[in-house]
Backbone as a ProteinNet text record, in pm:
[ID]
protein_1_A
[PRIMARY]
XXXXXXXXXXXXXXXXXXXXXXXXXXXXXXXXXXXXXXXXXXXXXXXXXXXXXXXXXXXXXXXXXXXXXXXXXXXXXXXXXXXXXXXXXXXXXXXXXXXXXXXXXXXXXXXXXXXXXXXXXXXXXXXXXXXXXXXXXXXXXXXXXXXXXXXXXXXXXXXXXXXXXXXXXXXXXXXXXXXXXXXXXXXXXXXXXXXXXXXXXXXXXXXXXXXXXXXXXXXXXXXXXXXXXXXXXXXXXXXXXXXXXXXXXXXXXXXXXXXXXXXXXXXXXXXXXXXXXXXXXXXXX
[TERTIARY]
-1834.1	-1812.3	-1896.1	-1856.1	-1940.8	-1949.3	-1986.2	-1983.4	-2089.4	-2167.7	-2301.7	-2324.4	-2458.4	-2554.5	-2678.1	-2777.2	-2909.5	-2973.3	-2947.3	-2967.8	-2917.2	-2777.6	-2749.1	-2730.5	-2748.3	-2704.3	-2584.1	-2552.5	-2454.9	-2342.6	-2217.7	-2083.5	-2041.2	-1994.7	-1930.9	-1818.6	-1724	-1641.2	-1540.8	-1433.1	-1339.3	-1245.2	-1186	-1104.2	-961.5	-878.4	-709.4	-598.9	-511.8	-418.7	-296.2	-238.5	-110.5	4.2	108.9	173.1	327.6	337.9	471.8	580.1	680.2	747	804.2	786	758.7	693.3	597.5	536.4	679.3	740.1	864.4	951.2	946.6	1055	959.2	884	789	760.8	723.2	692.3	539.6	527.2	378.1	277.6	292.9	202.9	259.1	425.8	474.6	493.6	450.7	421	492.8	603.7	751.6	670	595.1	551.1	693.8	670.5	837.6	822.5	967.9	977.4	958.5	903.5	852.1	929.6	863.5	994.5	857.3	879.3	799.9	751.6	889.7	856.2	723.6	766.4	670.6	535.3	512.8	368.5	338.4	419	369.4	304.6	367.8	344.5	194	230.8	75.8	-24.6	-39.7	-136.5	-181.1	-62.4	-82.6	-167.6	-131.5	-248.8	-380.9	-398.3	-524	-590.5	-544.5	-609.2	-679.7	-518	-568.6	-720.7	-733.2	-863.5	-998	-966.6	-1117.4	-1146.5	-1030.8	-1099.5	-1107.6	-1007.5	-986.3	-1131.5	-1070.5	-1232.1	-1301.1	-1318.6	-1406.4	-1528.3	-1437.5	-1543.3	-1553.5	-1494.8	-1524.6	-1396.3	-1457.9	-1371	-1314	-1173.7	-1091.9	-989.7	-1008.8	-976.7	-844.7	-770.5	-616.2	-565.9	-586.4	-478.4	-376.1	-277.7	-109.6	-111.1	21.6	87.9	163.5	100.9	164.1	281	419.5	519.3	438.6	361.5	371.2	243.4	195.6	46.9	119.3	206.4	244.8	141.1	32.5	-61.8	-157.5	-125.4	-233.6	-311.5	-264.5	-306.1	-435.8	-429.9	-532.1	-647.8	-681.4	-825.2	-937.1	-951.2	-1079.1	-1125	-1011.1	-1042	-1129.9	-1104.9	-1133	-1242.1	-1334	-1533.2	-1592.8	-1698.6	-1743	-1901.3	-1928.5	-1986	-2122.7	-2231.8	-2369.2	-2457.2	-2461.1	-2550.7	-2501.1	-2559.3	-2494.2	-2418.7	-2420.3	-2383.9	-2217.9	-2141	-1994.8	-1982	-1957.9	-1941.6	-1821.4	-1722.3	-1564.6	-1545	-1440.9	-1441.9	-1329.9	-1340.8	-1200.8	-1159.9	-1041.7	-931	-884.8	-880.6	-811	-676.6	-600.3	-497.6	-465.5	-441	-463.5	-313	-201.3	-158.9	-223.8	-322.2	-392.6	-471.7	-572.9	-637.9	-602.7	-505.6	-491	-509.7	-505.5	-542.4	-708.6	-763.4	-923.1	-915.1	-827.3	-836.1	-888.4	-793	-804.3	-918.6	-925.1	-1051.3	-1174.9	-1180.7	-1325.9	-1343.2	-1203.8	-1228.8	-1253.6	-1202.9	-1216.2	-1397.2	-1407.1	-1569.5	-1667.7	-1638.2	-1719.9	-1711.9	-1598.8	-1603	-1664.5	-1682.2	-1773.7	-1950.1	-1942.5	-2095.2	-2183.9	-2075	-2136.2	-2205.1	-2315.7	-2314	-2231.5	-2170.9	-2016.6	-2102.4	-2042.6	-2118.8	-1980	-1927.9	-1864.4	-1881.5	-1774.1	-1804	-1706.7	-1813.7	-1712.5	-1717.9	-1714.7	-1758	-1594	-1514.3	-1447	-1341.6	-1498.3	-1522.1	-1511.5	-1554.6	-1625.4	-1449.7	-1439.8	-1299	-1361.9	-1366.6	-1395.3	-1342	-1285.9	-1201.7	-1313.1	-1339.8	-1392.5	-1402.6	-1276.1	-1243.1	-1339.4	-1383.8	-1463.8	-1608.6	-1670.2	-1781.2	-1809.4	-1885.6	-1966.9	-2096.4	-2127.7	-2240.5	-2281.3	-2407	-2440.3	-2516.1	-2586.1	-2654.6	-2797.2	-2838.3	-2980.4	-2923.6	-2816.9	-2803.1	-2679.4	-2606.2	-2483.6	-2433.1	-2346	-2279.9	-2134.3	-2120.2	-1974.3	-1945	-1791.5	-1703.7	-1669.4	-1649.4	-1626.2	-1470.1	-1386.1	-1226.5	-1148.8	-1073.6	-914.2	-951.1	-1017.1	-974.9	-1118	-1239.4	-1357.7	-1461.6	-1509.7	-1577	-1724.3	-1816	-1969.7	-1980.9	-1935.7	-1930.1	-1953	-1873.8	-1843.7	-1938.4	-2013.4	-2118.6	-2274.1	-2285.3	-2380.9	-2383	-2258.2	-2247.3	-2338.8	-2264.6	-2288.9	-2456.2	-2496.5	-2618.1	-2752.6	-2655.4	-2700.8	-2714.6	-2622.2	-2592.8	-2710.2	-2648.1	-2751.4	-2911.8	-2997.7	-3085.9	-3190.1	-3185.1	-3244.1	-3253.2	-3144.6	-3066.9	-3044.1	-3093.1	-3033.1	-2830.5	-2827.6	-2712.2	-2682.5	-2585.1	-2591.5	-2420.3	-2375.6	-2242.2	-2185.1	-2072.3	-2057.5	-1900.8	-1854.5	-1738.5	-1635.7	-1530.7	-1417	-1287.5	-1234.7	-1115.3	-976.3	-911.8	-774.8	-738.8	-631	-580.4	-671.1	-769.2	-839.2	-952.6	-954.9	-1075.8	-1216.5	-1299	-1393.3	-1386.6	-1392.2	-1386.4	-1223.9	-1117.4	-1052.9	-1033.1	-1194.6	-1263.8	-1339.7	-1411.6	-1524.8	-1535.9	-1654.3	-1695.9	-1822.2	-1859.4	-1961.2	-1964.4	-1966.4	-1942.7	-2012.4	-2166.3	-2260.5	-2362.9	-2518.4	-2574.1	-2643.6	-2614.4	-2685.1	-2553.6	-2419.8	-2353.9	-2216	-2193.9	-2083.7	-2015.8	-1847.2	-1781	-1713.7	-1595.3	-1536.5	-1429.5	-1331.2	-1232.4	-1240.2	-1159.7	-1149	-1088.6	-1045.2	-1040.6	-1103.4	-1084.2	-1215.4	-1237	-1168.3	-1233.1	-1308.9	-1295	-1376.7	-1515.1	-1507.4	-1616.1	-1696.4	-1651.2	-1739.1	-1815.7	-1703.2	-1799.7	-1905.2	-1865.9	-2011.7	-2110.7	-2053.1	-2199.6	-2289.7	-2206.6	-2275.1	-2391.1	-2300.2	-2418.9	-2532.9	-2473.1	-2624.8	-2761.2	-2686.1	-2777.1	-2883.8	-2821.9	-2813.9	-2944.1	-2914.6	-2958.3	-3115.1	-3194.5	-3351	-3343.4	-3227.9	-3194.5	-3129.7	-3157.2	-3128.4	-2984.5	-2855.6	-2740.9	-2673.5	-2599.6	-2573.9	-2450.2	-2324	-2226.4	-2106.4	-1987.3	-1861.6	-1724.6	-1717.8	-1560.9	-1459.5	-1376.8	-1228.1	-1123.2	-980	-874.7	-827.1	-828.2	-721.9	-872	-820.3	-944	-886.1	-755	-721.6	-833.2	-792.9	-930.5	-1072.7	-1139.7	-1247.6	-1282.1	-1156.6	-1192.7	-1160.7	-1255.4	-1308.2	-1418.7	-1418.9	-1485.9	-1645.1	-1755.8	-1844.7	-1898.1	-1890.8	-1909.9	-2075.6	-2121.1	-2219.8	-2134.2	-2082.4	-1995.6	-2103	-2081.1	-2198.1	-2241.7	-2155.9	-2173.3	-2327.2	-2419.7	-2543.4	-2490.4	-2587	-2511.1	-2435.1	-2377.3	-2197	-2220.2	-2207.8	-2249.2	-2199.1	-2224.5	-2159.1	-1979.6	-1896.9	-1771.9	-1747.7	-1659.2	-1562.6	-1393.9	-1410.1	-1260.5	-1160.3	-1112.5	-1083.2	-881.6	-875.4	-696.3	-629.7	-513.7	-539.4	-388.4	-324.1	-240.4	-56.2	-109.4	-31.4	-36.2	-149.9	-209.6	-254.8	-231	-391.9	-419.7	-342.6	-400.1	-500.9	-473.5	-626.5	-729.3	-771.2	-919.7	-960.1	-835.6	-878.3	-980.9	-910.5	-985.2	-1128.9	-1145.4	-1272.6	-1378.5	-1328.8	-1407.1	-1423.2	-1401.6	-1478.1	-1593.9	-1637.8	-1762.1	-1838	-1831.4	-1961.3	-2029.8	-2130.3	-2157.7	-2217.8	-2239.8	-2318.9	-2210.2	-2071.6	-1989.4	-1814.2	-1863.8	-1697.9	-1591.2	-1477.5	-1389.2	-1292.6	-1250.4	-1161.9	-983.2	-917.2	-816.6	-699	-661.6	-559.9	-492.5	-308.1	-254.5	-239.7	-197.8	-146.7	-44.8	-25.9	103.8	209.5	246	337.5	291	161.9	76.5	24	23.7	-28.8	38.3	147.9	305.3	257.3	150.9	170.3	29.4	-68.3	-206.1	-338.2	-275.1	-357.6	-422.4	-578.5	-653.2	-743.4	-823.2	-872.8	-940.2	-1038.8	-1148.6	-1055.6	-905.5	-867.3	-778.5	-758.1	-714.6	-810.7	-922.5	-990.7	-1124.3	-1201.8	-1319.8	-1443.4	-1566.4	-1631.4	-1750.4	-1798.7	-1924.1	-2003.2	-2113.6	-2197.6	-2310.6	-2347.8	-2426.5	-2377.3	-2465.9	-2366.3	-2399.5	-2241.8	-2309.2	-2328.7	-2392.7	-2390.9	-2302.5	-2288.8	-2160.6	-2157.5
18034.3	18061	18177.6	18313.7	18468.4	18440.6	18488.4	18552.4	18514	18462.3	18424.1	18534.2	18512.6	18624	18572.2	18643.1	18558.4	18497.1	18473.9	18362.5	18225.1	18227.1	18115.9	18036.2	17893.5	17844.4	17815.3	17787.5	17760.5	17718.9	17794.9	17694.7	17566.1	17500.1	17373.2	17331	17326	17311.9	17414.9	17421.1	17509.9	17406	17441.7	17410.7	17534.4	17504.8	17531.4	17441.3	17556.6	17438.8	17512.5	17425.6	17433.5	17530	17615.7	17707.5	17649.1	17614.4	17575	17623.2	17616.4	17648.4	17786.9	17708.1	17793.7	17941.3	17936.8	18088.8	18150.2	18147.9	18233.9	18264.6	18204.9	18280.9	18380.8	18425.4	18535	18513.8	18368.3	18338.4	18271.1	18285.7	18280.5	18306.4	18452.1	18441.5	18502.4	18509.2	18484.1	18679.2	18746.1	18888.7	19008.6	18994.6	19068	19047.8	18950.5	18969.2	18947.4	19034.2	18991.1	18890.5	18838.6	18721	18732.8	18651	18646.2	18539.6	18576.8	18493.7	18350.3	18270.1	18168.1	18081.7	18072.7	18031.8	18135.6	18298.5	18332	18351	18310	18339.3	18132	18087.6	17951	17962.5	18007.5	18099.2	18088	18197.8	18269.6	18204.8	18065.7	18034.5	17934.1	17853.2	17733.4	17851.2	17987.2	18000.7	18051.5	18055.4	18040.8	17975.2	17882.3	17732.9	17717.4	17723.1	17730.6	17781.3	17913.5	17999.4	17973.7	17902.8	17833.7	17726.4	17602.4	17515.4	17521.2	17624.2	17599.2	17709.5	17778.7	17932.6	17975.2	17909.1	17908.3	17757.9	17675.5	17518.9	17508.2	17486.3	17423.5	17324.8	17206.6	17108.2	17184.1	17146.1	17251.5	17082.2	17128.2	17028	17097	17020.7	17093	17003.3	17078.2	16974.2	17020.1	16944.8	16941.1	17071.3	17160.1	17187.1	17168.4	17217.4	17162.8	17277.1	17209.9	17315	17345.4	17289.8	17333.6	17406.6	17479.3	17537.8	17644.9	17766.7	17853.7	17919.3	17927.3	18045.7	17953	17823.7	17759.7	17767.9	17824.1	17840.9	17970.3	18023	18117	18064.8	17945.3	17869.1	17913.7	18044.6	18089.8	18156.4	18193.8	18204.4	18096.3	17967.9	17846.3	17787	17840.9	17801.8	17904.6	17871.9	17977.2	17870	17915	17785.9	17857.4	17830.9	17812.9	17716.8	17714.3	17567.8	17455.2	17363.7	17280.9	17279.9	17349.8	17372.5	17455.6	17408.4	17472.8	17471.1	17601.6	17631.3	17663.9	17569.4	17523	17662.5	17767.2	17889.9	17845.1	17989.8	17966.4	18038.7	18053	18181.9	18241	18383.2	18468.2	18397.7	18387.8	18321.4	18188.5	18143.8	17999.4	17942.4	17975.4	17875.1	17893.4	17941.2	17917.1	17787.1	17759.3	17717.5	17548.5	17500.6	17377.1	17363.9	17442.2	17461.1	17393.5	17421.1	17374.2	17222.8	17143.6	17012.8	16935	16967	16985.5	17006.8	17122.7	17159.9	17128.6	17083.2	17005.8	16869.4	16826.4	16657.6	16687.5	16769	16767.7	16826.9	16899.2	16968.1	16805.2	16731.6	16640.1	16540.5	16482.6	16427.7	16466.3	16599.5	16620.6	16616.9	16579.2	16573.1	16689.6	16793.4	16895.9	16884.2	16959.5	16932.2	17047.6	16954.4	17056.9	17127.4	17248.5	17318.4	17357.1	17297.9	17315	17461.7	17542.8	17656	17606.5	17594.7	17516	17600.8	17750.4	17823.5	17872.2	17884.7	17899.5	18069.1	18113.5	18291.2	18337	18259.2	18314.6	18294.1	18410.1	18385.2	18451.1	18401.8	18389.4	18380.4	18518.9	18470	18440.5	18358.7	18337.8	18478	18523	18647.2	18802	18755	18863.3	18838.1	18819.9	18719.8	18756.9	18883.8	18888.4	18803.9	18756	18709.5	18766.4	18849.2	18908.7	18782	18704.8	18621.1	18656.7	18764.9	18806.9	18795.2	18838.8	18851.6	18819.7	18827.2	18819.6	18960.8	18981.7	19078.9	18995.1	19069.3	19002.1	19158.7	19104.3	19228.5	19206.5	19301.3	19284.9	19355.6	19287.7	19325.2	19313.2	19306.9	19255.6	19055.7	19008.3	18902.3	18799.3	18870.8	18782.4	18906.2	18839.9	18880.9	18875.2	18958	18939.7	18814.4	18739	18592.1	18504	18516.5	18483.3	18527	18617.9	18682.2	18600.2	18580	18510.4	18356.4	18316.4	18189.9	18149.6	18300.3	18266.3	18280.5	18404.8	18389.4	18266.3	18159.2	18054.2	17993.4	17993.2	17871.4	17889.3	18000.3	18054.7	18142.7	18057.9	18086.8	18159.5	18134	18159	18272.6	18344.9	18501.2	18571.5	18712.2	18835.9	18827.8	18851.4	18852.5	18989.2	19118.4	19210.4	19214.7	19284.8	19323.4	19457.5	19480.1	19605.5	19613.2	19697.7	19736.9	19762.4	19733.3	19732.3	19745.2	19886.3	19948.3	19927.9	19952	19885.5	19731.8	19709.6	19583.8	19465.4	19555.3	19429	19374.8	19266.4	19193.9	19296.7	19229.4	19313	19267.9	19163.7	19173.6	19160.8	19243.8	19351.7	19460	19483.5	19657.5	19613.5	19536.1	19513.2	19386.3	19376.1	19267.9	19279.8	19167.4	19187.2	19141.7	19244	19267.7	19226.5	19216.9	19141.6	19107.4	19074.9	19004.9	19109.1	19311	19383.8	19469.5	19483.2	19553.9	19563.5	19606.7	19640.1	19682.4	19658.5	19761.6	19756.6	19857.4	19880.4	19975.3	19947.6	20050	20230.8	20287.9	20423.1	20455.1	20352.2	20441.8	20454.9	20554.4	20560.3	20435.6	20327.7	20237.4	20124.4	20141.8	20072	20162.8	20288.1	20336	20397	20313.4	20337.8	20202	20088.6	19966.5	19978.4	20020	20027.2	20086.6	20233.9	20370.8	20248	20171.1	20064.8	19986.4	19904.7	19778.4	19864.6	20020	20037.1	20083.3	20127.8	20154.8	19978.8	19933.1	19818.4	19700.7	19716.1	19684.3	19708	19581.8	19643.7	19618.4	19593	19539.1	19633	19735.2	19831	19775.3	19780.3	19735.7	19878.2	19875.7	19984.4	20047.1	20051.1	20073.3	20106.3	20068.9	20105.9	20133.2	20247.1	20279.5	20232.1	20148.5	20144.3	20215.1	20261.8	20322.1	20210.4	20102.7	20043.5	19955.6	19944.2	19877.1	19686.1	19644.7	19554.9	19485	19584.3	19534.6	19494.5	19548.8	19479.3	19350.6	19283.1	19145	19058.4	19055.5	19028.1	18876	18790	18702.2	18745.9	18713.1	18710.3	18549.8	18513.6	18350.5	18279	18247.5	18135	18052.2	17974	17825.6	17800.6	17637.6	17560.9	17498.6	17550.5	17547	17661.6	17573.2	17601.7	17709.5	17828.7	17940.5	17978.3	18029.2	18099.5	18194.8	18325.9	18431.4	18472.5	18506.6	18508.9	18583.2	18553.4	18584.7	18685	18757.7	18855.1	18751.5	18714.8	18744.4	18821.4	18882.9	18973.2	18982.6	19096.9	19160.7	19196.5	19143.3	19166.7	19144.8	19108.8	19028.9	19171.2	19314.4	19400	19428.2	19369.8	19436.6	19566.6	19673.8	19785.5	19816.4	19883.5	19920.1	19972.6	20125.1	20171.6	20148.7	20008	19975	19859.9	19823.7	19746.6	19811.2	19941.2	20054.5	20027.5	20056	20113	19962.4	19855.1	19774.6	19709.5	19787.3	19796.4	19851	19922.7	19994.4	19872.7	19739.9	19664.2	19597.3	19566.5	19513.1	19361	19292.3	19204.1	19054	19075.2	19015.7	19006.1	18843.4	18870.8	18864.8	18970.3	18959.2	18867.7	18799.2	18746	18779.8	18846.4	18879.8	18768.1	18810.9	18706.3	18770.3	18776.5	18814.4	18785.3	18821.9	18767.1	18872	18987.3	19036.5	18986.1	18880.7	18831	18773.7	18666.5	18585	18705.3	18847	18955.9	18974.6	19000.2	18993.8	18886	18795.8	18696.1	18722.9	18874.9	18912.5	18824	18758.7	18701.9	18760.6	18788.4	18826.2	18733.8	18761.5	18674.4	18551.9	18639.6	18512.7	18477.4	18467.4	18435.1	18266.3	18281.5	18252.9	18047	18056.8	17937.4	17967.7	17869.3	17839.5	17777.5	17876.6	17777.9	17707.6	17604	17589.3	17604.5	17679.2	17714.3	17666.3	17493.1	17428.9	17261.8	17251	17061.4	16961	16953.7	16885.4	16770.6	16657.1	16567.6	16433.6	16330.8	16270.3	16142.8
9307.6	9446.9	9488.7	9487	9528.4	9650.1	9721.7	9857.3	9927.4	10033.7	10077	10133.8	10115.3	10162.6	10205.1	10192.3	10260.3	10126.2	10046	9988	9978.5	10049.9	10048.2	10189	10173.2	10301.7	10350.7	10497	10528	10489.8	10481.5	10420.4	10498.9	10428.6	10484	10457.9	10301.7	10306.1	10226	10203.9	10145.8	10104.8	9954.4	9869.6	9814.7	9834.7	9810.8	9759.4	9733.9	9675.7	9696.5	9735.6	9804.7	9703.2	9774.5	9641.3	9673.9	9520.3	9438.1	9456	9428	9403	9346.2	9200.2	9065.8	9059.8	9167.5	9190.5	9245.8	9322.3	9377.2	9259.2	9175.5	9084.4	8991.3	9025.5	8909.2	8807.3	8773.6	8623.4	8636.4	8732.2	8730.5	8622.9	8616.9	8515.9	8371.4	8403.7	8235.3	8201.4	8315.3	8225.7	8364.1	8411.1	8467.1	8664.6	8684	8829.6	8910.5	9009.2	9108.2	9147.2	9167.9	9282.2	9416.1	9482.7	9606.7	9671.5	9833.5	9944.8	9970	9873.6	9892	10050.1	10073.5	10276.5	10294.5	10305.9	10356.3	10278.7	10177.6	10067.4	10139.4	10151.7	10222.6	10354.2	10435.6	10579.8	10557.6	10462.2	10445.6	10408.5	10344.6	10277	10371.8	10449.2	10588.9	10690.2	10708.8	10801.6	10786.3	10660.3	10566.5	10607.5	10547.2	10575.9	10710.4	10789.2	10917.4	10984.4	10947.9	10961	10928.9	10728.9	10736.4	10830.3	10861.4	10888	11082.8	11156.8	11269.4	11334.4	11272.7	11326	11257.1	11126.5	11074.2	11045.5	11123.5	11126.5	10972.2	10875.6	10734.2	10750.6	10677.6	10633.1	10511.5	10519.5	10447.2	10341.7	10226.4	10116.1	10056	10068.5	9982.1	9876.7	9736.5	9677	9664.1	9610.4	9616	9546.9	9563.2	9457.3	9336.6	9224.2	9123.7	9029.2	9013.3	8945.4	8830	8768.7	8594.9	8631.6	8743.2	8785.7	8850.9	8828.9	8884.5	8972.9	8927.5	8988.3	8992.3	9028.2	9055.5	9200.7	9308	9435.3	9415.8	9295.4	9301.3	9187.6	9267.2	9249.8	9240.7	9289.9	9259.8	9153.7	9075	8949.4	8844.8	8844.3	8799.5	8782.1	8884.7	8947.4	8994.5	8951.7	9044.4	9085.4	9223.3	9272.8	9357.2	9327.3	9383.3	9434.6	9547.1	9543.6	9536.4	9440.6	9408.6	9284.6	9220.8	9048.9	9111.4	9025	9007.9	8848.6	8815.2	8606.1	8645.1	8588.1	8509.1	8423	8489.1	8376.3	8278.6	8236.7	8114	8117.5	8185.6	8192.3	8106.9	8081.3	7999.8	7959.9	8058	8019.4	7996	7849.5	7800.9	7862.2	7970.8	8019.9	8171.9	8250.6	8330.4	8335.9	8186.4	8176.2	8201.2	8221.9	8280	8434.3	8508.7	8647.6	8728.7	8555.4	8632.1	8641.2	8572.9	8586.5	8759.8	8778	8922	9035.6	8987.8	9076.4	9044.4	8902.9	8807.8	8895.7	8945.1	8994.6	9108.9	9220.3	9339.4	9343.7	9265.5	9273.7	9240	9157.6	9117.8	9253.2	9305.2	9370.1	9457.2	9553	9590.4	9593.2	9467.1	9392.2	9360.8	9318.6	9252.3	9172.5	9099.2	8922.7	8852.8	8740.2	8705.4	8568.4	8548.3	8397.3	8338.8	8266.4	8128.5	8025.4	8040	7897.9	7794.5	7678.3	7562.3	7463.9	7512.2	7385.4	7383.6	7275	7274.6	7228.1	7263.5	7230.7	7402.5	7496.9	7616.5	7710.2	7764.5	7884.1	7986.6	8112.8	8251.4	8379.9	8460.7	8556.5	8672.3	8779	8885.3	8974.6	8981.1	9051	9004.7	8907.5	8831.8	8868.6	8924.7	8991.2	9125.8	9165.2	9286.8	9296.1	9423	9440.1	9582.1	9544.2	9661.9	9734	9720.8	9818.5	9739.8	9706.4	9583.4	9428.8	9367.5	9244.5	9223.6	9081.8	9052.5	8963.4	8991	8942.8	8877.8	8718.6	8675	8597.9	8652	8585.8	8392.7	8381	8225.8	8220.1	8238.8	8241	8147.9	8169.7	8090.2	8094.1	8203.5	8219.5	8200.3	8182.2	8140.5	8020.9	7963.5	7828.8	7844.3	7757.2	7743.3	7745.3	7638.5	7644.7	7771.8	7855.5	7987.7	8079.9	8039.9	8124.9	8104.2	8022.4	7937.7	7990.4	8016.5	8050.5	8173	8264.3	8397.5	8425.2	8350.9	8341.3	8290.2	8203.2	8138	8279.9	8323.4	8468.5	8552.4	8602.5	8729.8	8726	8648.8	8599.2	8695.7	8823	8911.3	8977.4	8924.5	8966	8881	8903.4	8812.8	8766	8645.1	8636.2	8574	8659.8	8566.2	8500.6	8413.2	8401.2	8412.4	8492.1	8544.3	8484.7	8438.5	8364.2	8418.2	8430	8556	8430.7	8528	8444.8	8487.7	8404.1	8486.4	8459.8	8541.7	8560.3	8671.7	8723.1	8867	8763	8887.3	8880.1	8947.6	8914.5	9017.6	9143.4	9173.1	9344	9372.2	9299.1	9360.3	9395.8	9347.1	9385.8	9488.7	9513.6	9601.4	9674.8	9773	9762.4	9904.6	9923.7	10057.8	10174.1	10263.1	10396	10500.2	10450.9	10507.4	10390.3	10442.6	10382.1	10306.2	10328.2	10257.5	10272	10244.4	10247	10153.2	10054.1	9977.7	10052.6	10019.3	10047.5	9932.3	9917.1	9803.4	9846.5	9761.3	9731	9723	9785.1	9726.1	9624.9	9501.5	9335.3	9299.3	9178.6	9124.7	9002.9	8996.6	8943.9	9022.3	9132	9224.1	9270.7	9280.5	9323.2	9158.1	9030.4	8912.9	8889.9	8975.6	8992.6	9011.6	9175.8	9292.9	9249	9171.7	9109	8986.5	8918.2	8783	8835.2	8965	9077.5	9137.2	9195.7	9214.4	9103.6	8956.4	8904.5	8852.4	8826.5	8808.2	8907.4	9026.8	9085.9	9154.9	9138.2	9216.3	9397.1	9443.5	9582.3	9625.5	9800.5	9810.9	9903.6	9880.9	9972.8	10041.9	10160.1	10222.8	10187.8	10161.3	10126.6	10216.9	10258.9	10310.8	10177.2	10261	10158.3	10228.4	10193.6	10275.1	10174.8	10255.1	10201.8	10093.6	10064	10034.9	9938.5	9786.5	9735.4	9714.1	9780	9809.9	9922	10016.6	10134.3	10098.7	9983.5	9973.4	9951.6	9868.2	9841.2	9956.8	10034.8	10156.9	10136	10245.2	10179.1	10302.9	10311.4	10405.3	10406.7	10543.2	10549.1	10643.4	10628.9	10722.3	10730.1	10854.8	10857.6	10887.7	10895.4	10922.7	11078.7	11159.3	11313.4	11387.2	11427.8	11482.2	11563.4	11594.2	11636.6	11682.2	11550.4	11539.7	11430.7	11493.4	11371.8	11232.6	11149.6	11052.1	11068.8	10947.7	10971.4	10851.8	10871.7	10769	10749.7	10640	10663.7	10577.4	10608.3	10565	10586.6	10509.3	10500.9	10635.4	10695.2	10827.8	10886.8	11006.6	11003.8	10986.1	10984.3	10950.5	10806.3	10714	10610.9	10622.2	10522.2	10514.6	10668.6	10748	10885.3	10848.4	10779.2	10775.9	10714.1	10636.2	10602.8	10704.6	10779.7	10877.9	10995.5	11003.2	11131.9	11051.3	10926.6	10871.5	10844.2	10874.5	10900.8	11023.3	11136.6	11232.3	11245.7	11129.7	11130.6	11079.7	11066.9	11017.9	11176.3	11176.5	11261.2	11250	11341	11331.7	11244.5	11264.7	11201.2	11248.3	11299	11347	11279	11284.8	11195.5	11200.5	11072.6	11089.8	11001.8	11071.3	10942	10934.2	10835.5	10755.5	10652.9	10660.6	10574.6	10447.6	10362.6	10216	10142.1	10232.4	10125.4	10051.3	10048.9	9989.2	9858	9913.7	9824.7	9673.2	9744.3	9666.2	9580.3	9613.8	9443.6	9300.2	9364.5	9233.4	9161.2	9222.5	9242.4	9315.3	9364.2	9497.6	9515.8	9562.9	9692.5	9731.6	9843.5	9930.9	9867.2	9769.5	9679.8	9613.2	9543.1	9450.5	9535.5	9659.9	9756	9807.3	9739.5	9825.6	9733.8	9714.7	9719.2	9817.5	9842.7	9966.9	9894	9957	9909.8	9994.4	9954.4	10046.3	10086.9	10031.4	10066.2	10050.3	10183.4	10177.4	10019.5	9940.2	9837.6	9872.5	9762.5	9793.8	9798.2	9857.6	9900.1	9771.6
[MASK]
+++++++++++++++++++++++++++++++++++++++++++++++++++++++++++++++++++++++++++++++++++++++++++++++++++++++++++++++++++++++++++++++++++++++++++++++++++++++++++++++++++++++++++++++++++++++++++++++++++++++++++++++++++++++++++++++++++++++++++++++++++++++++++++++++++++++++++++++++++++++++++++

């Protein structure tokens, strides 16, 4: 998936999956997450949806919810998608790892070309996976490995791939993500702003930088829909989320915002990219 930028073309469609049940009782992911008020983490995800496909013009693809897929609504862990190529990850967590079934068929049917990691050393969350629109950046966490880095670099041959070290419990683009087509933003911890200091050494592409209060707020998605001029979109944390990184992304320009809640969806570690997959170029039918 990653984020478009000026390397990539227009989005067209978006993929989700509907949330269970089973996520409300906190066994999601098996390791003390609270229970959540499912109506409203449902709320939340129907006006998701809503957003890509109503104001954001993408045909918006939902599959069912499934009980034995607790944390299956956070699909973006699962692919990560360029072009036409989508690489099938492998989640840290081996009862995650039935989740990609799913999204392997809906990606094919689309007429992706699917890339398989069969190494059985390599774990890969999607969520760990910036894509500026010039390069790729992958986190090296708790939740994806050198291994996993290597992969992506196998895939996406066409692009710098660097790895940037992410401390703590997040993903990397729960420190970060991009705001426009030359702009980071990121979190104010300091494990989000040791990200950002890594990407710029890292990096031969000069990007501008925003700090927001809240390093929830960065995982922000930046969109091209595919409607002939209609400017690019933010969408972003919103909705009585993070007032104040909301103020502080009014400082982007050239980008209409779009916010959308998920506090609830957040109890089960939801964020935005973890939330939907786009593709950012029409595959083929």
């Amino acid at each position: 998936m990653g984020t478009p930028g000026e390397g990539l073309g227009r989005c067209s469609h978006a993929l989700i999956r509907g949330v269970p049940e089973s996520l409300a009782s906190g066994e999601g992911a098996g390791a003390g997450l609270p229970a959540l008020d499912l109506a409203k983490a449902q709320r939340e995800h129907g006006v998701l949806g809503g957003k890509l496909r109503q104001r954001l013009g993408l045909q918006l693809l939902e599959l069912p919810p499934e009980e034995s897929l607790p944390l299956g609504p956070l699909l973006g862990d699962t692919a990560v998608i360029q072009g036409d190529t989508a690489l099938i990850t492998r989640p840290w967590s081996p009862a995650r790892r039935p989740e990609v079934e799913g999204v392997r068929k809906a990606l094919q049917d689309l007429g992706l070309r699917i890339v398989e990691m069969g190494d059985e050393n390599a774990t890969l969350d999607g969520t760990d996976v910036l894509f500026t629109g010039r390069e790729f950046f992958v986190g090296l966490s708790k939740w994806t490995n050198h291994r996993g880095a290597e992969i992506v670099a196998d895939t996406f041959r066409d692009f710098a791939v660097s790895t940037v070290p992410v401390s703590g419990p997040s993903h990397l683009r729960g420190l970060c993500g991009m705001g426009g087509p030359r702009t980071v933003v990121a979190g104010s911890s300091d494990a989000a702003q040791k990200a950002v200091r890594a990407m710029a050494v890292l990096t031969d592409h000069p990007y501008a930088s925003l700090t927001l209060p809240d390093d929830a707020a960065a995982d922000c998605l930046f969109l091209r829909p595919g409607l002939p001029g209609v400017p690019p979109f933010l969408l972003h944390r919103g909705g009585g989320d993070l007032p104040n990184s909301q103020e502080a992304l009014q400082k982007l320009s050239d980008v209409t915002l779009v916010p959308v809640s998920c506090s609830e969806l957040e109890k089960a570690g939801a964020g935005l990219s973890s939330l939907c997959l786009v593709l950012s170029t029409r595959p083929h039918s």
